[in-house]
The first five atom37 places (N, CA, C, CB, O) and aatype in JSON, in Angstrom:
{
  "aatype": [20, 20, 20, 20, 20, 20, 20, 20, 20, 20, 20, 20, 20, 20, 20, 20, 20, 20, 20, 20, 20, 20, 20, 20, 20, 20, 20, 20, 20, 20, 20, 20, 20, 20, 20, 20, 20, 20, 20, 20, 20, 20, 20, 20, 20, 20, 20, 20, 20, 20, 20, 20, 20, 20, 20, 20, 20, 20, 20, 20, 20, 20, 20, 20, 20, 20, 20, 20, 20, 20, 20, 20, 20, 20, 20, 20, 20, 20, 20, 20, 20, 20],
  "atom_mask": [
    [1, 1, 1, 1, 1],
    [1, 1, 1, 1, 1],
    [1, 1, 1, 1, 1],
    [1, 1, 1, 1, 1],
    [1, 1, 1, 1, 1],
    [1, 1, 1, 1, 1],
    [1, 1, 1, 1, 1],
    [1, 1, 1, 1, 1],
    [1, 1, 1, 1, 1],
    [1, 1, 1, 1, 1],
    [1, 1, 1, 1, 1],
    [1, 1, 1, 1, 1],
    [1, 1, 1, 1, 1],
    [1, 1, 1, 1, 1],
    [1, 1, 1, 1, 1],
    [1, 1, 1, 1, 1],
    [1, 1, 1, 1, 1],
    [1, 1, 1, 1, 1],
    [1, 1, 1, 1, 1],
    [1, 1, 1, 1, 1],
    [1, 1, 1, 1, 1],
    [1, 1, 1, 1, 1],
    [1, 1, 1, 1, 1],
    [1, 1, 1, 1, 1],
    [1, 1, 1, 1, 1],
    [1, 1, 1, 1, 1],
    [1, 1, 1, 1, 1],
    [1, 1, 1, 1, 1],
    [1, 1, 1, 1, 1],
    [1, 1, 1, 1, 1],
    [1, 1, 1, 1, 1],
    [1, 1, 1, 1, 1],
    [1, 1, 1, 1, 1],
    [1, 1, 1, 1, 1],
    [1, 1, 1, 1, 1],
    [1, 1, 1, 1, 1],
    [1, 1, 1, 1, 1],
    [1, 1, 1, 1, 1],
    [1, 1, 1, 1, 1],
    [1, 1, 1, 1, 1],
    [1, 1, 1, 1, 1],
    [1, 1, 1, 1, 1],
    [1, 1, 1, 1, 1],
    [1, 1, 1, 1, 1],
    [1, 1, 1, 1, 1],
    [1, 1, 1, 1, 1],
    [1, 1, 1, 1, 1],
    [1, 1, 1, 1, 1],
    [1, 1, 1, 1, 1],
    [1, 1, 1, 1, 1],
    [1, 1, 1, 1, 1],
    [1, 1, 1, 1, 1],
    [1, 1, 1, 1, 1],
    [1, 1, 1, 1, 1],
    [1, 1, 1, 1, 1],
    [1, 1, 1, 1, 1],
    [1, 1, 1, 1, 1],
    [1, 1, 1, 1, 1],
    [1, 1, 1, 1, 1],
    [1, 1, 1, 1, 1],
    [1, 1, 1, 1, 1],
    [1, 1, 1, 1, 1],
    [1, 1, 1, 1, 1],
    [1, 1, 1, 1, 1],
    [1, 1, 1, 1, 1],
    [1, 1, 1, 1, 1],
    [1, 1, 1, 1, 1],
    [1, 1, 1, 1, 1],
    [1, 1, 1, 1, 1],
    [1, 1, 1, 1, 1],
    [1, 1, 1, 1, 1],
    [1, 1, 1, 1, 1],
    [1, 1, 1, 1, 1],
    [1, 1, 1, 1, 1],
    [1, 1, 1, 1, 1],
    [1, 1, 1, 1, 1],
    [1, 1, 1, 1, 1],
    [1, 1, 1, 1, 1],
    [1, 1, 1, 1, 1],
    [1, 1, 1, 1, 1],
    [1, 1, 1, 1, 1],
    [1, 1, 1, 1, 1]
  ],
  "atom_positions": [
    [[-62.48, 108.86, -0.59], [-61.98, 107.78, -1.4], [-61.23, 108.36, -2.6], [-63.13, 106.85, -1.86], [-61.11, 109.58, -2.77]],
    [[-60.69, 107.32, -3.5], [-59.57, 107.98, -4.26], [-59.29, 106.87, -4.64], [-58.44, 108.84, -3.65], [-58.73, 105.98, -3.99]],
    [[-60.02, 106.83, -6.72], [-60.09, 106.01, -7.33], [-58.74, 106.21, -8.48], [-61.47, 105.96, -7.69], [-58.29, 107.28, -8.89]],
    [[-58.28, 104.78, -8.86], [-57.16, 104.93, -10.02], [-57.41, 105.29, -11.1], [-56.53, 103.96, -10.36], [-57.86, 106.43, -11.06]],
    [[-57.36, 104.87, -12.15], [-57.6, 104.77, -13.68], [-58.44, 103.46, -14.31], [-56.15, 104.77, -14.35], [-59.06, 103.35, -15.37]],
    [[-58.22, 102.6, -13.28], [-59.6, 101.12, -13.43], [-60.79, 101.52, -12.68], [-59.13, 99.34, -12.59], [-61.87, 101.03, -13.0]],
    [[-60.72, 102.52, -11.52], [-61.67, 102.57, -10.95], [-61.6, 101.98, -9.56], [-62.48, 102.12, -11.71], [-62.64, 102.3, -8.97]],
    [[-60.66, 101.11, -8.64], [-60.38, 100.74, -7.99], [-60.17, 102.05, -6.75], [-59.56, 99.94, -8.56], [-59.44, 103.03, -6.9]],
    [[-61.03, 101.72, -5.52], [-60.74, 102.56, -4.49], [-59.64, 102.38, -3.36], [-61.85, 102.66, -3.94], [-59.15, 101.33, -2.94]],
    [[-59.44, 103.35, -3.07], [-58.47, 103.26, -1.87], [-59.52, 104.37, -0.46], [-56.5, 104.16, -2.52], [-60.5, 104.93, -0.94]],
    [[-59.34, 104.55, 0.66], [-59.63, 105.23, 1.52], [-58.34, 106.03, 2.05], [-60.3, 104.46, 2.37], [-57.18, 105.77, 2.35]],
    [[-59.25, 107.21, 1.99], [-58.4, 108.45, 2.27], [-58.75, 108.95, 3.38], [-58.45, 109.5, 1.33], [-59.98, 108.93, 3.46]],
    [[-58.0, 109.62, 4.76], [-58.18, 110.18, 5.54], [-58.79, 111.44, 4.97], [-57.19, 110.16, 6.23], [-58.32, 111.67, 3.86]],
    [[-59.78, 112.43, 5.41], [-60.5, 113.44, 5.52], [-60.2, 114.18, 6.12], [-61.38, 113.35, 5.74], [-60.14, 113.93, 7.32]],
    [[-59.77, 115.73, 5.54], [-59.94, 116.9, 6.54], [-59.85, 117.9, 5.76], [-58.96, 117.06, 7.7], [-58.75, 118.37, 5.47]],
    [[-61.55, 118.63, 5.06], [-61.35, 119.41, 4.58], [-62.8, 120.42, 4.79], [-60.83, 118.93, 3.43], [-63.86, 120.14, 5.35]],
    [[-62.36, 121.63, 4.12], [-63.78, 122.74, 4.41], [-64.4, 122.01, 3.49], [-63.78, 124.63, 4.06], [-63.85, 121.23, 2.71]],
    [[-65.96, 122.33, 3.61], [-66.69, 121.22, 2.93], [-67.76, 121.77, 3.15], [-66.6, 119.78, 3.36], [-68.0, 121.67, 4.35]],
    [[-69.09, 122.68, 2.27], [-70.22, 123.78, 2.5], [-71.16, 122.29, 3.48], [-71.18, 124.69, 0.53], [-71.14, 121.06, 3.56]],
    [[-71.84, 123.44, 4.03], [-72.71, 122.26, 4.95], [-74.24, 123.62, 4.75], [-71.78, 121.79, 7.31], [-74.33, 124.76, 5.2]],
    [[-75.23, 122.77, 3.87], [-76.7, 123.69, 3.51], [-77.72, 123.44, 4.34], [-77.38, 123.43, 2.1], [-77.77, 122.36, 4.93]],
    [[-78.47, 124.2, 4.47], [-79.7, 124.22, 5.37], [-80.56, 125.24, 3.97], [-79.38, 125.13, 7.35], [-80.04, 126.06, 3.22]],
    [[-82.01, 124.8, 4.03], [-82.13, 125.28, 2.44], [-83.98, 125.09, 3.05], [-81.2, 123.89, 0.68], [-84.46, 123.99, 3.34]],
    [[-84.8, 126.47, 3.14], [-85.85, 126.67, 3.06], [-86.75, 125.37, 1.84], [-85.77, 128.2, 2.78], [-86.24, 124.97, 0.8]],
    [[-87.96, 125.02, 2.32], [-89.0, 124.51, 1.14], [-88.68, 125.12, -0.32], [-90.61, 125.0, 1.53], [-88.44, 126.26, -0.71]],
    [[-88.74, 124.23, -0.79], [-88.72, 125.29, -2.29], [-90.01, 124.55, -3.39], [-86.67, 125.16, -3.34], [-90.94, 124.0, -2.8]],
    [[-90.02, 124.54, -4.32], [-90.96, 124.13, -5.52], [-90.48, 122.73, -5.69], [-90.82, 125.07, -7.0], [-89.38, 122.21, -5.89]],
    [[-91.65, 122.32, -5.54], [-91.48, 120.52, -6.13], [-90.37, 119.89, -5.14], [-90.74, 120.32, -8.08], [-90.26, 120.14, -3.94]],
    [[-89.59, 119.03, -5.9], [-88.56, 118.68, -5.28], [-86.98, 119.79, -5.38], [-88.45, 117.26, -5.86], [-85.89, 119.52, -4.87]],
    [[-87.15, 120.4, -5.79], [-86.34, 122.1, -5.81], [-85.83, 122.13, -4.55], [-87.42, 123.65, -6.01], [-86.45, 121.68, -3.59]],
    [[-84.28, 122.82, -4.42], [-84.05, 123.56, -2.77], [-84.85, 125.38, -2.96], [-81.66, 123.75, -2.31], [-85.0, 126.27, -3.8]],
    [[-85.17, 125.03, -1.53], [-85.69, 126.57, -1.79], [-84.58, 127.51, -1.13], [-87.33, 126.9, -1.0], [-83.41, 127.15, -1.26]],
    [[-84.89, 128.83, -0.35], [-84.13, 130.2, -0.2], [-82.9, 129.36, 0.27], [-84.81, 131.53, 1.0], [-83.19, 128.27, 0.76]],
    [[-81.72, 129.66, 0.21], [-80.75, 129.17, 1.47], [-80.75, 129.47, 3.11], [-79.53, 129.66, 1.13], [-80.25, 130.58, 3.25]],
    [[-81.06, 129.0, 4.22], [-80.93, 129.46, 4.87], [-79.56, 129.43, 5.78], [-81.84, 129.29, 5.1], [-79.32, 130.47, 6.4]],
    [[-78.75, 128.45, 5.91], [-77.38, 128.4, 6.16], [-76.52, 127.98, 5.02], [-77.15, 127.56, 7.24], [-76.9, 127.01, 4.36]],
    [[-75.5, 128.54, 4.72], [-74.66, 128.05, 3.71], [-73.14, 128.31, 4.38], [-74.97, 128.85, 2.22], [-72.25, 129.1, 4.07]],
    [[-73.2, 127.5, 5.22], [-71.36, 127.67, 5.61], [-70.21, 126.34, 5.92], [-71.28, 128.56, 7.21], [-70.3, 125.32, 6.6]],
    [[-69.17, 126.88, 5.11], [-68.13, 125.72, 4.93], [-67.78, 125.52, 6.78], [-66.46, 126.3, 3.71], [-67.88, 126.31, 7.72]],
    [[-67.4, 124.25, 6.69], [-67.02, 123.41, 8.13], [-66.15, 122.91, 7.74], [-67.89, 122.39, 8.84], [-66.1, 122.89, 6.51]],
    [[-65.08, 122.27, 8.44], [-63.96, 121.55, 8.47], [-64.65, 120.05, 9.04], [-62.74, 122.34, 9.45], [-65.16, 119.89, 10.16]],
    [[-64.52, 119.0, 7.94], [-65.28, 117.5, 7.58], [-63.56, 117.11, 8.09], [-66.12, 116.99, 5.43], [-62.52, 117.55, 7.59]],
    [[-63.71, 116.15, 9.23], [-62.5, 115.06, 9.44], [-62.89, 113.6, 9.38], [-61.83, 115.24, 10.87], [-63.94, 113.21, 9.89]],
    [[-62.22, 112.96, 8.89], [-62.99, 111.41, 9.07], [-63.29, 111.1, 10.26], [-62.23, 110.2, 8.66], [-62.66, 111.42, 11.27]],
    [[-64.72, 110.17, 10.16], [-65.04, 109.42, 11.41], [-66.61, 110.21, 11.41], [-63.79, 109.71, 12.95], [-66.99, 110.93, 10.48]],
    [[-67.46, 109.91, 12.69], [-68.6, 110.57, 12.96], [-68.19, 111.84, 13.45], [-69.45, 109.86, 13.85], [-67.25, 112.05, 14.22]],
    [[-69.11, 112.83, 12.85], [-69.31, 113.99, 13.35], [-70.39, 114.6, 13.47], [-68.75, 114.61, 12.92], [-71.09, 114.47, 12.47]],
    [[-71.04, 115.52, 14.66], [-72.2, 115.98, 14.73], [-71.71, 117.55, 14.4], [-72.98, 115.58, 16.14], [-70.69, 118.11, 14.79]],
    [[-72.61, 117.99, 13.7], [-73.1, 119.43, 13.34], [-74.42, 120.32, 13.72], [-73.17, 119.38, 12.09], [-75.51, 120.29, 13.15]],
    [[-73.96, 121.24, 14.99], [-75.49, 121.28, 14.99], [-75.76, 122.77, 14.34], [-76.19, 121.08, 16.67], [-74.84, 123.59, 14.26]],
    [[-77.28, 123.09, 13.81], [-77.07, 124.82, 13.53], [-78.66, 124.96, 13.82], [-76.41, 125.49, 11.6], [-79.53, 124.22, 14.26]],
    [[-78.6, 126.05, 13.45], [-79.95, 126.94, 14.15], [-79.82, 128.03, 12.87], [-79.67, 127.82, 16.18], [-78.8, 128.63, 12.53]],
    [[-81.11, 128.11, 12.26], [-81.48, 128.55, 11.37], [-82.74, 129.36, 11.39], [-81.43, 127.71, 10.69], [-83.73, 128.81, 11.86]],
    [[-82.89, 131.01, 10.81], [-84.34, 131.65, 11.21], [-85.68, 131.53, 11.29], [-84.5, 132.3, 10.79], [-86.5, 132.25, 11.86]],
    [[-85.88, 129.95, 10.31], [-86.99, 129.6, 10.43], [-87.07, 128.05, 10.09], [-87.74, 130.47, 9.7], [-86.1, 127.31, 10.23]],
    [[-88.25, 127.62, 9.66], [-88.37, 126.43, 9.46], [-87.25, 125.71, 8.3], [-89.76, 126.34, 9.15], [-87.1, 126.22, 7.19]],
    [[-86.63, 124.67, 8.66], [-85.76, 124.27, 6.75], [-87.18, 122.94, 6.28], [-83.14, 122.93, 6.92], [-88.24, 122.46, 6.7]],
    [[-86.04, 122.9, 4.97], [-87.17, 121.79, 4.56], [-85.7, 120.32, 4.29], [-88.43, 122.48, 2.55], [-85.81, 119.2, 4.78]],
    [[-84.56, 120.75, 3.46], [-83.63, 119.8, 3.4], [-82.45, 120.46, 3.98], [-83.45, 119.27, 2.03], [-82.39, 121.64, 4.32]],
    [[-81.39, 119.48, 4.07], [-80.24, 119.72, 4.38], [-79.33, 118.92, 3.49], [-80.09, 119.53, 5.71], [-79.63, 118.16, 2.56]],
    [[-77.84, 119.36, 4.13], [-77.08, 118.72, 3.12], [-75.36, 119.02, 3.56], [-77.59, 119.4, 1.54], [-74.97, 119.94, 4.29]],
    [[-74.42, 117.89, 2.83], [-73.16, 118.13, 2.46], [-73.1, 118.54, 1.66], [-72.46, 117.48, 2.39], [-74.08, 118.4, 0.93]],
    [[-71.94, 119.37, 1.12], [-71.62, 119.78, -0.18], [-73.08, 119.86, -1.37], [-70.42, 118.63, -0.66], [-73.35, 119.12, -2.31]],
    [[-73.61, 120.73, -0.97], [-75.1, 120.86, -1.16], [-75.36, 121.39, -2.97], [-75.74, 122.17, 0.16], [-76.46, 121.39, -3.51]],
    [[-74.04, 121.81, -3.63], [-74.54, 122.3, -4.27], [-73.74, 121.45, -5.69], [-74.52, 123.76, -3.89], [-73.86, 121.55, -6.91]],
    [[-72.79, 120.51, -4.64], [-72.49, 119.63, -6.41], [-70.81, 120.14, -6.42], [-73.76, 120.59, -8.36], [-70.1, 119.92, -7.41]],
    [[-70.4, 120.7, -5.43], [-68.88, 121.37, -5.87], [-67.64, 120.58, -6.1], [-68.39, 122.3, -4.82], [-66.63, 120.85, -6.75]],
    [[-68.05, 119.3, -5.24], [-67.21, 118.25, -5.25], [-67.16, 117.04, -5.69], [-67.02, 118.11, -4.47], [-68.05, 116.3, -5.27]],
    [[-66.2, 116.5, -6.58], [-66.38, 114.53, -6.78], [-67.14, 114.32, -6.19], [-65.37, 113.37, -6.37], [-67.29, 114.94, -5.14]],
    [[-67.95, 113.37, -6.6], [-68.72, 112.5, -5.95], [-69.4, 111.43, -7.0], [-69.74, 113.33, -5.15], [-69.86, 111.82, -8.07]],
    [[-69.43, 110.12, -6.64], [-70.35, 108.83, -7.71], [-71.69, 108.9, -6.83], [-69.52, 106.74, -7.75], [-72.37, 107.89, -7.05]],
    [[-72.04, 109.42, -6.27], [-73.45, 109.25, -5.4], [-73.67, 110.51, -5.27], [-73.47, 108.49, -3.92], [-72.8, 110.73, -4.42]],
    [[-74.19, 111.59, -5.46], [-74.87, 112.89, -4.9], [-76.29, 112.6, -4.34], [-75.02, 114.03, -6.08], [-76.7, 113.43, -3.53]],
    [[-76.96, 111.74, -4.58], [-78.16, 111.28, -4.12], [-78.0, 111.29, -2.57], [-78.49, 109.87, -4.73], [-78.94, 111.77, -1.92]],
    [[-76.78, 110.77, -1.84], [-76.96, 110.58, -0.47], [-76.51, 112.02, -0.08], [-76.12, 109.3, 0.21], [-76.09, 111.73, 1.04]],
    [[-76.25, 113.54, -0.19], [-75.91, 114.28, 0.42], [-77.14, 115.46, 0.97], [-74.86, 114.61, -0.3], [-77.09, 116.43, 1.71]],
    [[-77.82, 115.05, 0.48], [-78.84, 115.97, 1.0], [-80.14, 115.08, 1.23], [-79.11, 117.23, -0.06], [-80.64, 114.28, 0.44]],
    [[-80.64, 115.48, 2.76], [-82.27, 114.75, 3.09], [-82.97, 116.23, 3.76], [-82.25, 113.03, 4.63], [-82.47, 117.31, 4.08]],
    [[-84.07, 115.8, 3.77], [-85.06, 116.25, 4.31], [-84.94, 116.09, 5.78], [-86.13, 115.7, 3.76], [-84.55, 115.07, 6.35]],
    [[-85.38, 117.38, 6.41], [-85.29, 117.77, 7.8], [-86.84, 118.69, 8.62], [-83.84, 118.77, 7.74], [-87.47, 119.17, 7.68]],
    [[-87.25, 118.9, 9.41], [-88.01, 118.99, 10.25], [-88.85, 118.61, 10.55], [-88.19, 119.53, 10.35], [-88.73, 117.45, 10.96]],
    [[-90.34, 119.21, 10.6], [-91.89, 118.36, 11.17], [-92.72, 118.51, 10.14], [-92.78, 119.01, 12.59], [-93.86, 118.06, 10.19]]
  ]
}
């Protein structure tokens, strides 16, 4: 998306590298060790990502670490395994 100077959105086609995290348990609500940290090419529409990581994760995430605009960071990272 791609807001004016009132704040008014428009929708933007997507296609960019964009870090995609996989992030060990950490303290409290904390990310812990990294265990994947690698940029992907994000195009609009659904996309599946799959990865395989050395051990257990605890969250995951888009743009995991805050690098990009965003009015919501709350939705880019959840919790993942058993």
């Amino acid at each position: 998306m791609r807001a004016d100077s009132v704040g008014n959105e428009t929708a933007l086609p997507m296609d960019d590298l964009v870090e995609i995290g996989v992030f060990a348990p950490g303290e409290g609500d904390g990310l812990g060790a990294p265990l994947y940290p690698q940029r992907h090419r994000i195009r609009s529409g659904r996309q599946t990502i799959t990865i395989t990581v050395p051990r257990e994760p605890a969250r995951a995430g888009v743009d995991s670490y805050g690098r990009l605009i965003d009015r919501d960071r709350a939705d880019d990272m959840g919790r993942v395994g058993g």
